[in-house]
DRENSESE-998196 format. One line per field, with one value per atom (N, C-alpha, C): x, y, z; chain; residue number from 1. Coordinates in steps of 0.05 Angstrom, whole numbers, always signed. Atoms other than C-alpha are relative to their C-alpha. Layout:
px X,...
py Y,...
pz Z,...
chaine A,...
num NUM,...
//
This chain:
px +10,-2187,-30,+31,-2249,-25,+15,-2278,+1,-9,-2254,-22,+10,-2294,-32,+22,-2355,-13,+4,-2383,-42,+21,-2460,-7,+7,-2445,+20,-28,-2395,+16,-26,-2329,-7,+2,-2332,+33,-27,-2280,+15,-19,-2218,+3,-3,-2226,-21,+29,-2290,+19,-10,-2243,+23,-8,-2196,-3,+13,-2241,-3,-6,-2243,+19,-14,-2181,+15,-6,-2165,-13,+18,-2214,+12,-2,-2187,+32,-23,-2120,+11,-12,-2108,-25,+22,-2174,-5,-14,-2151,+16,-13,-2116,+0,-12,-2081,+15,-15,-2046,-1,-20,-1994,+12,-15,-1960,+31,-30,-1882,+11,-12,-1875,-12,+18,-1914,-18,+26,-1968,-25,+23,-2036,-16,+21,-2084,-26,+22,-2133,-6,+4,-2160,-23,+27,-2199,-2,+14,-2230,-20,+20,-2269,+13,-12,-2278,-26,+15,-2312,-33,+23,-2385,-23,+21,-2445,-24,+35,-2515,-1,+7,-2543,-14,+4,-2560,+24,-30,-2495,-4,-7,-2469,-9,+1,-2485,+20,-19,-2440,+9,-3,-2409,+4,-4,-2401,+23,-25,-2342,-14,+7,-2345,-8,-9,-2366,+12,-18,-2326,-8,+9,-2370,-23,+4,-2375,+1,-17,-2334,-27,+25,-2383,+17,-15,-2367,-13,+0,-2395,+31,-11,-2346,-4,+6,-2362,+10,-10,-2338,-5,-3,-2336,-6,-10,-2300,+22,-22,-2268,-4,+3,-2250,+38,-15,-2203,+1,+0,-2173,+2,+11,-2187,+26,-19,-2118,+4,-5,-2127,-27,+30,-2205,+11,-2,-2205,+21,-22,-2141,-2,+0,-2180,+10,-8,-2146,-18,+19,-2209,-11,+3,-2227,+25,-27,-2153,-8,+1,-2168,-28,+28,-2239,+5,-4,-2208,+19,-23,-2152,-23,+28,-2213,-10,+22,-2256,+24,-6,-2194,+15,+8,-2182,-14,+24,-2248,+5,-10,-2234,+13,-24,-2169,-9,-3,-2192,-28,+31,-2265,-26,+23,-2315,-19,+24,-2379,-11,+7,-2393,+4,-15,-2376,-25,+31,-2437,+12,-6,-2433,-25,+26,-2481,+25,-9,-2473,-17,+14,-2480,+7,-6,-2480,+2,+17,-2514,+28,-20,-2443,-13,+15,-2492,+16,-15,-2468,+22,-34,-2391,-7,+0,-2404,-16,+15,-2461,+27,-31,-2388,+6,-15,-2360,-8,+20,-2409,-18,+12,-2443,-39,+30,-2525,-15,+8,-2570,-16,+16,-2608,-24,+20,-2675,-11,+21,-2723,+13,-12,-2668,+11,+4,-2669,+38,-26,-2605,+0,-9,-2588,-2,+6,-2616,+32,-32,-2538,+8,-20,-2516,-8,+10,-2558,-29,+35,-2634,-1,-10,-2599,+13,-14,-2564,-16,+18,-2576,+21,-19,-2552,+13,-20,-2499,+3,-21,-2473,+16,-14,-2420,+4,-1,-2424,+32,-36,-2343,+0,-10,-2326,+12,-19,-2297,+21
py +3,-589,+8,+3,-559,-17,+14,-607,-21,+22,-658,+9,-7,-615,+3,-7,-602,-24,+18,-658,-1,-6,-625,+27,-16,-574,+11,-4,-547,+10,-17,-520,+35,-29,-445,+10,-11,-407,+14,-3,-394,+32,-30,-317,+11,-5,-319,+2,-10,-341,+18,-13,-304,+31,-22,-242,+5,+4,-264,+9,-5,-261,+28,-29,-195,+20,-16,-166,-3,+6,-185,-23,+30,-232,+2,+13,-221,-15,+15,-255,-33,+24,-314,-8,+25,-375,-28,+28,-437,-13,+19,-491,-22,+20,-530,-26,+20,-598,+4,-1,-603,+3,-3,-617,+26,-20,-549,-1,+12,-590,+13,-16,-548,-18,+20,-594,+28,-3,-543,+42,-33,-463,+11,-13,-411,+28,-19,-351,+17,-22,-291,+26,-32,-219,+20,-25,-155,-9,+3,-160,+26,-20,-108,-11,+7,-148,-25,+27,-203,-20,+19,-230,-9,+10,-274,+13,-2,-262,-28,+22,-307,-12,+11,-362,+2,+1,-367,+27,-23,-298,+25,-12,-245,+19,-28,-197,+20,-40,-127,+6,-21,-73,+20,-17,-46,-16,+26,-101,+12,-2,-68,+11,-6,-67,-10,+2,-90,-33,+23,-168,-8,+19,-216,-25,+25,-265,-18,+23,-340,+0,+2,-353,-31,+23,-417,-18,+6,-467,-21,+28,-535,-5,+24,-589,-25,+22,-640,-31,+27,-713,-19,+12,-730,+16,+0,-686,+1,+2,-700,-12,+9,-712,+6,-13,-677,+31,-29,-613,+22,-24,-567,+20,-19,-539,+20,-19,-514,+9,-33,-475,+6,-18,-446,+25,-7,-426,+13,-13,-411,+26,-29,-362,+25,-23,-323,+14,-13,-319,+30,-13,-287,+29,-20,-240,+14,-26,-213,+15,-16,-199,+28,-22,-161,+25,-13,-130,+18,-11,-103,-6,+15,-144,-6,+8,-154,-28,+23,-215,-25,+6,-268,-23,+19,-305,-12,+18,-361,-9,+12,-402,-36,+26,-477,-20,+27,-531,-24,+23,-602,-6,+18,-618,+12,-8,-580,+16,-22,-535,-23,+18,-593,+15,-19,-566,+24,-29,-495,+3,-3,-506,-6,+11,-535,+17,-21,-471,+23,-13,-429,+20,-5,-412,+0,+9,-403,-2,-6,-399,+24,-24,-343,+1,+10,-353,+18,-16,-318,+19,-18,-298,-8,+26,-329,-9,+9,-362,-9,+2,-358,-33,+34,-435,-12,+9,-434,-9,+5,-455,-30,+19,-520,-5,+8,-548,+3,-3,-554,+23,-15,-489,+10,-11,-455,+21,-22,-382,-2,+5,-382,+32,-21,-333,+5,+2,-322,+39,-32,-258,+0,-6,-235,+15,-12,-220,+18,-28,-153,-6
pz -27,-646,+2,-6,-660,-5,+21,-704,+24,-20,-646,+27,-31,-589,-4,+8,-631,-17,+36,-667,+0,+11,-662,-26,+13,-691,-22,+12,-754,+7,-6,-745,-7,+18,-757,-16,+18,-810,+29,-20,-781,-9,-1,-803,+26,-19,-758,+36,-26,-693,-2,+0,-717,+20,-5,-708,+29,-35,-630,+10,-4,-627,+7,+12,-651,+22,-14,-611,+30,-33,-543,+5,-13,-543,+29,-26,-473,+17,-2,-460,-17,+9,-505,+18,-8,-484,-17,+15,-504,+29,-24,-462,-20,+22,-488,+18,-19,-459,-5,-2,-445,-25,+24,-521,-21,+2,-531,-24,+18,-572,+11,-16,-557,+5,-3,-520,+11,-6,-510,-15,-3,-523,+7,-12,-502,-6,+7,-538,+17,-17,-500,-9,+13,-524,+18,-11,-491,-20,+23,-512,+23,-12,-497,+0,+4,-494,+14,-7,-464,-19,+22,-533,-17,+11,-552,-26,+32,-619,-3,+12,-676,+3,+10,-690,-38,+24,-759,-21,+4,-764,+17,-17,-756,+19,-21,-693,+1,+9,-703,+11,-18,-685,+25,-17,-642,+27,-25,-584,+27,-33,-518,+7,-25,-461,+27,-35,-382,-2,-10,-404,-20,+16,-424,-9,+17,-476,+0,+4,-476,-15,+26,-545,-1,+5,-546,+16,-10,-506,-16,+17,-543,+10,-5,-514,-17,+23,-556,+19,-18,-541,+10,-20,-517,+27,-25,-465,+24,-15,-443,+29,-25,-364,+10,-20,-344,+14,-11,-325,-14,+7,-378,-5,+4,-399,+34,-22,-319,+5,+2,-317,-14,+27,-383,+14,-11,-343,+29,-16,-284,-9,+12,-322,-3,+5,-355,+24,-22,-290,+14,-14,-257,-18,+28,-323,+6,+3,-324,+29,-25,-247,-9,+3,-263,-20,+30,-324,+4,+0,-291,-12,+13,-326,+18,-14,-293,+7,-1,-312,-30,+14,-358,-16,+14,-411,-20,+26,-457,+4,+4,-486,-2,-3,-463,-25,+19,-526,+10,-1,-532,+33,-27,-466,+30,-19,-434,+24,-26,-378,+27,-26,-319,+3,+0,-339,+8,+1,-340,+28,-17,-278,+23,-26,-232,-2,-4,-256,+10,-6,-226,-11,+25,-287,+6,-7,-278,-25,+20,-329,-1,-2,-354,-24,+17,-376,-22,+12,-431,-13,+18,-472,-17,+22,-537,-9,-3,-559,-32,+24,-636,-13,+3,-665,-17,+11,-701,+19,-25,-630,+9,-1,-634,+12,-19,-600,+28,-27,-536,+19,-25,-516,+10,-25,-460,+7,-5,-439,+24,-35,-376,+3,-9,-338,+23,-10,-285,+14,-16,-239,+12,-12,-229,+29,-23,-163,+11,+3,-151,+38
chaine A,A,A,A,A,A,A,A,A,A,A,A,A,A,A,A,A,A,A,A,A,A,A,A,A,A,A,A,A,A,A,A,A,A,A,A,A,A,A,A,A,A,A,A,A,A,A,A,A,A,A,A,A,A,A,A,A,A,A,A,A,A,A,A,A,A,A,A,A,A,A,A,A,A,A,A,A,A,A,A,A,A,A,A,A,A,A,A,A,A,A,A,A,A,A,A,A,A,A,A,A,A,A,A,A,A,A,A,A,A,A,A,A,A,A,A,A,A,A,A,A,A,A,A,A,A,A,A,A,A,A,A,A,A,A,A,A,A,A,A,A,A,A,A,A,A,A,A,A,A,A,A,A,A,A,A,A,A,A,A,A,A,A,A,A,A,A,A,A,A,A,A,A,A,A,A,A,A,A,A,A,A,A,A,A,A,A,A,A,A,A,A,A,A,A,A,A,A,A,A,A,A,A,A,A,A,A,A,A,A,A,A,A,A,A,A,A,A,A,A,A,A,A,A,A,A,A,A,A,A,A,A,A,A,A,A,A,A,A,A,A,A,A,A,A,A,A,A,A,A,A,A,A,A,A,A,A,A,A,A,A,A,A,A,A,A,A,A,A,A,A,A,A,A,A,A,A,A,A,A,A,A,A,A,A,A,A,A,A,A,A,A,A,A,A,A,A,A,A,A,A,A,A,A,A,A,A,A,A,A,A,A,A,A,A,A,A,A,A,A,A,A,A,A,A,A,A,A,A,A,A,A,A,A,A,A,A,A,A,A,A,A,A,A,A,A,A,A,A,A,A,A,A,A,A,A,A,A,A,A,A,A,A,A,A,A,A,A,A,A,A,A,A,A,A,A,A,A,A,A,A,A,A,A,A,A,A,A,A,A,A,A,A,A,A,A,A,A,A,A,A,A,A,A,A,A,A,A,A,A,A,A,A,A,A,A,A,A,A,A,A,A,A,A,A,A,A,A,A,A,A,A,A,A,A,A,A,A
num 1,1,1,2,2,2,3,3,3,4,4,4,5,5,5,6,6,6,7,7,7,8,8,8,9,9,9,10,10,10,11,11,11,12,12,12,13,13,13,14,14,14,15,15,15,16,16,16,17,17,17,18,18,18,19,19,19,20,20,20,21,21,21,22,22,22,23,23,23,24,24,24,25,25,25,26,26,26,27,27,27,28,28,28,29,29,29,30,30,30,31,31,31,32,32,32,33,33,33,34,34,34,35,35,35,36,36,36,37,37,37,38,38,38,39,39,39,40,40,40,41,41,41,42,42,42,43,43,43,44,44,44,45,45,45,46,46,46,47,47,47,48,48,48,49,49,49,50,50,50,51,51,51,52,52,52,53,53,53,54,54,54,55,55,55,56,56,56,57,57,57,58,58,58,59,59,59,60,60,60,61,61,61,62,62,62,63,63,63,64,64,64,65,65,65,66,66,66,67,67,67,68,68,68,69,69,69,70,70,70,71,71,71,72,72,72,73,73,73,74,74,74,75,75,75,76,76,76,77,77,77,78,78,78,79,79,79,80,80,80,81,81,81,82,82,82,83,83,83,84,84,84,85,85,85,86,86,86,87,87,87,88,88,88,89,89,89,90,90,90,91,91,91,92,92,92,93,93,93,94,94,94,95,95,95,96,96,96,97,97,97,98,98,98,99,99,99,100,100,100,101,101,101,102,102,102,103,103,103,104,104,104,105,105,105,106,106,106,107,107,107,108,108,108,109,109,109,110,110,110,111,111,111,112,112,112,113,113,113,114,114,114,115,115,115,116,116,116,117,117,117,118,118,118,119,119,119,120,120,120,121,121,121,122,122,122,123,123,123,124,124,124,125,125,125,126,126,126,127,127,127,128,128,128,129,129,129,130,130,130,131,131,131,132,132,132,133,133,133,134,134,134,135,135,135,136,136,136,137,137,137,138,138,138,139,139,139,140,140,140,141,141,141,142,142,142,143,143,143,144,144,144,145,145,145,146,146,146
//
């Protein structure tokens, strides 16, 4: 699925999302259809900085802060245009709520800022953005609503 959601940029090792994982699975997500085939996921872990993590690299252990990181969302292409990716986006937003998170930053690739700009995502300028993430990203962020 990732290879399917990403095609600017490589897949990363699956020890790498792993490492997401680990760090936060109730901030993870999946969504499955009736035949509980996964058409979609979504990765986020506690992070402390307003300079994303690299890509392509595992997590440190010494991440927890009050942002929460989007990592990774990636929808597979039988289920493009049914909206699973905004539930997966709305689950999180209301997560970080519950869970006290301040606010919630990703870095938008492959021209995705429009998506992430509907979800009320802004940008945040003059803060450089790791060139592993492509020519095009651009930093987001999402102020949680207390």
């Amino acid at each position: 699925m990732q290879e399917e959601a990403y095609i600017d940029l490589p897949p990363e090792e699956l020890s790498v999302l792993k490492s997401k994982w680990h760090a936060s699975p109730e901030t993870c997500f999946i969504l499955q259809d009736d035949t509980k085939k996964v058409m979609a996921y979504l990765l986020a872990h506690s992070w402390n900085s307003h300079d994303p993590p690299k890509l392509f690299e595992e997590l440190p252990a010494d991440t927890f802060g009050t942002i929460l990181y989007l990592h990774d969302l990636a929808v597979s292409n039988c289920a493009r245009g049914m909206g699973v990716g905004k539930q997966l986006v709305k689950k999180l937003l209301d997560t970080a709520k519950i869970q006290g998170f301040e606010k919630v930053l990703l870095v938008a690739v492959q021209g995705s800022d429009d998506f992430w700009s509907s979800l009320g995502f802004g940008y945040i300028p003059n803060v450089p953005v790791c060139a592993s993430y492509g020519s095009k990203a651009k930093l987001m962020c999402c102020h949680v609503q207390a």
